[in-house]
C-alpha positions as a printed Julia matrix, in Angstrom:
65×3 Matrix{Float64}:
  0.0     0.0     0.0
  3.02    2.39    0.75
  4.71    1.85   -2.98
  1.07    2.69   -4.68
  0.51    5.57   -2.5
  4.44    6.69   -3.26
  3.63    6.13   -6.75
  0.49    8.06   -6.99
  2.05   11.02   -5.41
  4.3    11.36   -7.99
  1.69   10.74  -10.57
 -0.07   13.74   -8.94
  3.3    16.15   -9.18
  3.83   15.15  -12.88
  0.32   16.07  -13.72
 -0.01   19.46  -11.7
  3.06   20.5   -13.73
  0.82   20.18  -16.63
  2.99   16.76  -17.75
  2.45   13.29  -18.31
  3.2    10.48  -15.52
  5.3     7.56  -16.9
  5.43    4.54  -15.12
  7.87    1.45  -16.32
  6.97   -1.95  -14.35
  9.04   -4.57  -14.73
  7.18   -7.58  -14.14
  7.08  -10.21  -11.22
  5.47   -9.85   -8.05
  5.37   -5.58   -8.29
  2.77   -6.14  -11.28
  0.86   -8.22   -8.94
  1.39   -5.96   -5.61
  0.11   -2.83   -7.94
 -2.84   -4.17   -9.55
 -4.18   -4.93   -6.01
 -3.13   -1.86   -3.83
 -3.14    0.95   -6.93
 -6.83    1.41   -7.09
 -7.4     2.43   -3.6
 -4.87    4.75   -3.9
 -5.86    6.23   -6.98
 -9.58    6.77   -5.57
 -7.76    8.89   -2.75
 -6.38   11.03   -4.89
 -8.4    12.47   -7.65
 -5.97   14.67   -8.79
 -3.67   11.98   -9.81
 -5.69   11.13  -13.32
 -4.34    7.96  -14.68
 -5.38    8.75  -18.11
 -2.64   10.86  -18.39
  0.0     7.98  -17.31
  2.03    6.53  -19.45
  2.9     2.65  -18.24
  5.37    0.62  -19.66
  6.68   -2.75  -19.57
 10.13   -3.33  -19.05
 12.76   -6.45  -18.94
 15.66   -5.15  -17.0
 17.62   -8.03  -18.14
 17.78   -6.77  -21.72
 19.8    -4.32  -20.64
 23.61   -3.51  -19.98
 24.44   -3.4   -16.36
């Protein structure tokens, strides 16, 4: 519940700025942990407006170190 609510404050900063928020998730368990605990946290915050997000995918092990 703490990493959604972290997340969604920064969604809200991006977005009062007059940006996009871009989230990359990288699979595994935080997928999982998100999809459950994200929600909540978005209802809490209107101002955080996930139609303006940006989510990615990402494979960390396609990349250098």
């Amino acid at each position: 519940a703490a990493l959604a609510r972290l997340v969604v404050e920064a969604a809200v900063e991006a977005l009062a700025s007059g940006g996009r928020f871009a989230l990359g998730l990288s699979g595994g368990s935080l997928v999982e942990l998100l999809s459950r605990e994200l929600p909540p946290a978005l209802r809490a915050a209107p101002g955080a407006d996930p139609s303006r997000w940006l989510v990615a995918f990402c494979d960390e092990r396609l990349v250098p170190p």
